[in-house]
C-alpha atoms as one frame of an Amber mdcrd trajectory, in Angstrom:
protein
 -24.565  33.138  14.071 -28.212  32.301  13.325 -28.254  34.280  10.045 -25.022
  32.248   9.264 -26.584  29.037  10.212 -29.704  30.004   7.882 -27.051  30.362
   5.320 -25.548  27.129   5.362 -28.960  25.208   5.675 -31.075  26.917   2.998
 -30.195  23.984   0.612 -32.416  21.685   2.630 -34.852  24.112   3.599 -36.860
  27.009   2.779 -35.393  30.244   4.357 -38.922  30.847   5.806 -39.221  27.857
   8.037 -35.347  28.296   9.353 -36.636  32.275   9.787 -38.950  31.006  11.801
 -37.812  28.306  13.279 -34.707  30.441  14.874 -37.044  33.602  15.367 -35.485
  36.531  12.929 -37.148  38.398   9.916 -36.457  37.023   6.184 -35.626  40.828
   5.676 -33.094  40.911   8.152 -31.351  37.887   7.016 -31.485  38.857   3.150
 -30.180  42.052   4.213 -27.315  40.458   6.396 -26.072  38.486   3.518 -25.692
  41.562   0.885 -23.518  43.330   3.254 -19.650  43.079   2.557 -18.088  39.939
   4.508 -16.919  40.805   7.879 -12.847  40.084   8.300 -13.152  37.353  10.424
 -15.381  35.924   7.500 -13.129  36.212   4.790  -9.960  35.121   6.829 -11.896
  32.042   7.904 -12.835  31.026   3.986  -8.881  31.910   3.579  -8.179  29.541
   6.193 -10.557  26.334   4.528  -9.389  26.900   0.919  -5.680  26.529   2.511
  -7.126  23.229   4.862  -8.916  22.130   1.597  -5.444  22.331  -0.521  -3.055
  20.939   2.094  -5.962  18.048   2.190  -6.476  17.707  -1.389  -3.011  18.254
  -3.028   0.076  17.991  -1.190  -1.015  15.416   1.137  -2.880  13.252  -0.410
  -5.446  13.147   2.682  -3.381  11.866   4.968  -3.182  14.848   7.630  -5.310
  14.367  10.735  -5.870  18.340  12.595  -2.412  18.249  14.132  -0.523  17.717
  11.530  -3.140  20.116   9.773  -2.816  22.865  12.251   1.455  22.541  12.026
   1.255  23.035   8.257  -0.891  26.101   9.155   1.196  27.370  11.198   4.008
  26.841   8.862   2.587  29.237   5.708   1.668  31.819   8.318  -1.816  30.914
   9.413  -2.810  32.178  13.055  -5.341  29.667  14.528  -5.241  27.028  17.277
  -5.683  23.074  16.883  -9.028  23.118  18.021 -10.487  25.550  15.507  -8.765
  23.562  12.825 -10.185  20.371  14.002 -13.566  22.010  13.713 -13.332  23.310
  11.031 -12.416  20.080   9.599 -14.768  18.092  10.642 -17.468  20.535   9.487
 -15.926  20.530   6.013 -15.389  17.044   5.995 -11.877  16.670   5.591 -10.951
  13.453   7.336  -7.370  11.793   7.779  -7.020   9.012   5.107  -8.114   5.694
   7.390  -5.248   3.197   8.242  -4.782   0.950   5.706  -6.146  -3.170   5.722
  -3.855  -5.793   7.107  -4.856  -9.153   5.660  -2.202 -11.576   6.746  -0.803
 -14.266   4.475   0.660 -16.532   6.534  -1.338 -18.974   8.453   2.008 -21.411
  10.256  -0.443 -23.316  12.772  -1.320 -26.525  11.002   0.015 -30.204  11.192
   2.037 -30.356   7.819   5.728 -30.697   7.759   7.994 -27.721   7.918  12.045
 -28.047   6.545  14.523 -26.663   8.497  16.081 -23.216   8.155  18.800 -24.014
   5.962  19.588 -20.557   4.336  20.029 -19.041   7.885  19.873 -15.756   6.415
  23.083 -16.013   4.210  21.143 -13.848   1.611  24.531 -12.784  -0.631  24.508
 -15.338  -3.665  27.767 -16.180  -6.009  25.592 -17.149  -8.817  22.052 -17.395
 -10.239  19.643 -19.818  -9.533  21.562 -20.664  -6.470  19.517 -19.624  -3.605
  16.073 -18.339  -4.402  13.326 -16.791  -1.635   9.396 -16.665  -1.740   6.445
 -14.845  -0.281   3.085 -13.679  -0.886   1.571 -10.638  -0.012  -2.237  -8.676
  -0.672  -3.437  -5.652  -2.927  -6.748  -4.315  -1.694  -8.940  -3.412  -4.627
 -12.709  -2.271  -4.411 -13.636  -5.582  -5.336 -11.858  -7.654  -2.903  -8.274
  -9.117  -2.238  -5.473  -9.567  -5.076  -3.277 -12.219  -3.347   0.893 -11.798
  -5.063   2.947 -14.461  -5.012   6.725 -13.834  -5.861  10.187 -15.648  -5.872
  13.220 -13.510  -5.781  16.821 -14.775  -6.981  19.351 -13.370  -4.297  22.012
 -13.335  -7.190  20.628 -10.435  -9.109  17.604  -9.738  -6.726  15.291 -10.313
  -9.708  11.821 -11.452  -9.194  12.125 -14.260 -11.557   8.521 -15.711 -10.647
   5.104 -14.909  -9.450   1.369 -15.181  -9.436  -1.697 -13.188  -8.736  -5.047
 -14.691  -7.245  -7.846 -13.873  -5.191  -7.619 -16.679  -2.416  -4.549 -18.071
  -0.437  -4.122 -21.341  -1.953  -0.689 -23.929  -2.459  -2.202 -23.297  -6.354
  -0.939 -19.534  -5.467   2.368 -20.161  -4.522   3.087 -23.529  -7.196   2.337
 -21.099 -10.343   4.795 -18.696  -8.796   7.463 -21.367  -8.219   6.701 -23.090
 -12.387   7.096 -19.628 -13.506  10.708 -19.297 -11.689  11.823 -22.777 -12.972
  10.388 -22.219 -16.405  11.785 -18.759 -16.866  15.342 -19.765 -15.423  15.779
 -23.597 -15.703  18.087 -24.057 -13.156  20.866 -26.814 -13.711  22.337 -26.568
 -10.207  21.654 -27.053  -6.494  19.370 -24.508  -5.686  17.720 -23.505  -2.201
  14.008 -22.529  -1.852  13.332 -20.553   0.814  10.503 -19.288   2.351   8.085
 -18.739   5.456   6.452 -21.987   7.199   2.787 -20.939   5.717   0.597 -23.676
   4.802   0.681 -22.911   0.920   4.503 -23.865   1.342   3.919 -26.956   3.694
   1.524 -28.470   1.230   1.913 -31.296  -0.276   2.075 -30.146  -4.010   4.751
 -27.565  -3.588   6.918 -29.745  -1.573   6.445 -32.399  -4.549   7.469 -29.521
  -7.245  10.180 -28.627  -5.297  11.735 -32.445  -5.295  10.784 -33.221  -8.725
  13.675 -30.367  -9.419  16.006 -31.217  -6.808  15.016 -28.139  -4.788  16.569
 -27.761  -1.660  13.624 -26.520   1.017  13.850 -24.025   3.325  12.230 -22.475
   5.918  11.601 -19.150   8.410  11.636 -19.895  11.889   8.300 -19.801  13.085
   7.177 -15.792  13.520  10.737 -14.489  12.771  10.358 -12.117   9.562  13.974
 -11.458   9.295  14.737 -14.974   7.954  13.193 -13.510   4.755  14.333 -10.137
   5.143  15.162  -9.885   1.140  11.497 -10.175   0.285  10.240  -8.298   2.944
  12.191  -5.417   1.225  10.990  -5.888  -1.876   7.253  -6.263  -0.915   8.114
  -2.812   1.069   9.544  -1.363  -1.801   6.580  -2.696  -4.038   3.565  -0.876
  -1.604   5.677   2.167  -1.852   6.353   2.861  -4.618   3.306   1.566  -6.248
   0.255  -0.029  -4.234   0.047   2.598  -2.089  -0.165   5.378  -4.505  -3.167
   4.300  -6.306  -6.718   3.198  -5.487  -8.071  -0.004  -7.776 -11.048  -0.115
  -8.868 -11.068  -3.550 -10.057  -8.526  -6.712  -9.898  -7.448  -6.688 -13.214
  -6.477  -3.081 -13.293  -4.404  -4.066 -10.232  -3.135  -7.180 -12.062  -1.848
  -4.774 -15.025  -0.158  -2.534 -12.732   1.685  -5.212 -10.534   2.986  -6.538
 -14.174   4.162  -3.367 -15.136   5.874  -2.674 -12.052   7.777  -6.154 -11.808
   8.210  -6.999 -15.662   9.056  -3.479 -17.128   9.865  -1.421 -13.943  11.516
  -3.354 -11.075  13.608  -5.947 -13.319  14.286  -4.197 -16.213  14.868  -0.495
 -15.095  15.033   0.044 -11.334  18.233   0.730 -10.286  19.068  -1.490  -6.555
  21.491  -0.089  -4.272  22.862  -3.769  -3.440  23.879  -4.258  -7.217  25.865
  -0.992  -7.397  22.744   0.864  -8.322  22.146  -1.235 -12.078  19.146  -3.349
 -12.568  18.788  -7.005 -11.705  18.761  -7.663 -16.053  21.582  -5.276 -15.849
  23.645  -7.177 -13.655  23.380 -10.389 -14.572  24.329  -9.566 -18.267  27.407
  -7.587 -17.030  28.282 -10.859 -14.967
C-alpha cells in the first residue's frame, strides 16, 4: 500500500521525500513497480475504465455509486457499493448535481388578477380562439435566459415568444405582439395564463384590451390550469435544454429558435393532433 501510495503521489513530489517520509528504500519501490501487476491490480483498473465509461458515455454523469454499482453488477462486475463509492470518489466521478430552479412566477403583489375563465377547457374548434402563456428559464454560464411563449390550443403551435435575461411585463408583452402580429386574430379570443406579476401589469392588460382579448387567469398555485404549457415547457427541457450545456446566452437564444421555429412547429409530430405538426394541421384544416 505505501509503494502504491508513492505511486500515485510522485507527481507532486519527489519519490525521495515520500521514500522517506513513509520509511521504505527508493530501490525497493522502483523494483516493486517493474514487477508484473498483481490480479487484484489489473481487475481493479478493469473495474475504473468500466466506472469511467458508464460515467462518461452512456450516462451522461448522472449515476451516483448505487446506480453505479447496479450497472456493475449488470455487465458482470463482482464488487460491493462501498468499493465503488470509493473508488469513485478517488477518481472523481461525481453524480451530475441537481439542476437550478429559478421560479418565474412571483403571484403576491397588489395588482388585479381576471378570473379563471378558460377553466381548463384546453380543446379549441378553431385558431386564434383560446390562446395560453408562460415563461420559463435556461441556465447558461453566463446567467439566466428568461422564455416567454404563447401557445394556440387549436394546433398547439407556439405562435409567440420572447427571450430576456430579467422577469419583466416587457418579457411577456413582446411574446404576446409577436402572437397577434404573426396571427392577427379577427375573433374573440381568450388569453390565458398564470396570475404572475408580468401578466397583472398594467401594460399587458392594456395590450390585451386594445385587441379585444379576453383575460384569463390560473388559480392562485394551481399548475394544472395551464397544464398545455406546462407540457410543452416539459417537452422543451427534454428534449433540448437539458441535453446541452450553454456557454453563452446567445448560443442558447439560437438553439431555443431552432427548436420552436424549425423543430417543434414545423416538424414535430404531437400525439394530440394525430401525430402531424401544428403547421401540418392547421393547413389540412
Amino acid at each position: 500500500m505505501r509503494y502504491a501510495f508513492i505511486q500515485e503521489q510522485e507527481r507532486r513530489w519527489p519519490v525521495s521525500v515520500l521514500c522517506s517520509v513513509l520509511e521504505v528504500a527508493r530501490s525497493g519501490f522502483y523494483a516493486w513497480r517493474r514487477r508484473v501487476p498483481s490480479r487484484r491490480c489489473e481487475r481493479r483498473e478493469r473495474l475504473i475504465k468500466a466506472m469511467r465509461e458508464i460515467h462518461a458515455q452512456r450516462h451522461q454523469g448522472s449515476y451516483g455509486s448505487p446506480r453505479m454499482h447496479r450497472e456493475l453488477k449488470f455487465q458482470g462486475h463482482a464488487v460491493s457499493e462501498n468499493t465503488v463509492a470509493r473508488l469513485m470518489k478517488e477518481h472523481g466521478l461525481r453524480a451530475r448535481t441537481a439542476r437550478k430552479f429559478r421560479p418565474t412566477t412571483d403571484s403576491n403583489h397588489a395588482l388585479a388578477v381576471a378570473q379563471n375563465v378558460l377553466d381548463r377547457q384546453f380543446q379549441a374548434n378553431r385558431p386564434n380562439e383560446k390562446w395560453v402563456s408562460d415563461i420559463t428559464y435556461v441556465w447558461t454560464d453566463e446567467g439566466w435566459l428568461y422564455l416567454a411563449a404563447v401557445e394556440d390550443l387549436y394546433s398547439r403551435k407556439v405562435v409567440g415568444w420572447s427571450l430576456g435575461e430579467r422577469l419583466t411585463s416587457d418579457l411577456v408583452n413582446r411574446a404576446l405582439e409577436m402572437a397577434i402580429g404573426r396571427q392577427l386574430p379577427m375573433w374573440e379570443l381568450v388569453a390565458h395564463s398564470d396570475r404572475g406579476s408580468q401578466y397583472a401589469s398594467r401594460s399587458y392588460q392594456d395590450l390585451l384590451a386594445s385587441r379585444g382579448i379576453t383575460c384569463s387567469m390560473s388559480r392562485k398555485g394551481n399548475c394544472w390550469d395551464n397544464a398545455p404549457m406546462e407540457s410543452f415547457f416539459a417537452t422543451l427541457k427534454k428534449e433540448l435544454v437539458h441535453q446541452v450545456r450553454y456557454a453563452t446566452r446567445e448560443a442558447a437564444r439560437q438553439s431555443l429558435f431552432e427548436y420552436i421555429e424549425v423543430f417543434y412547429n414545423r416538424v414535430r409530430r404531437h400525439s394530440a393532433l394525430g401525430y402531424v405538426s401544428p403547421e401540418t394541421f392547421e393547413e389540412a384544416a
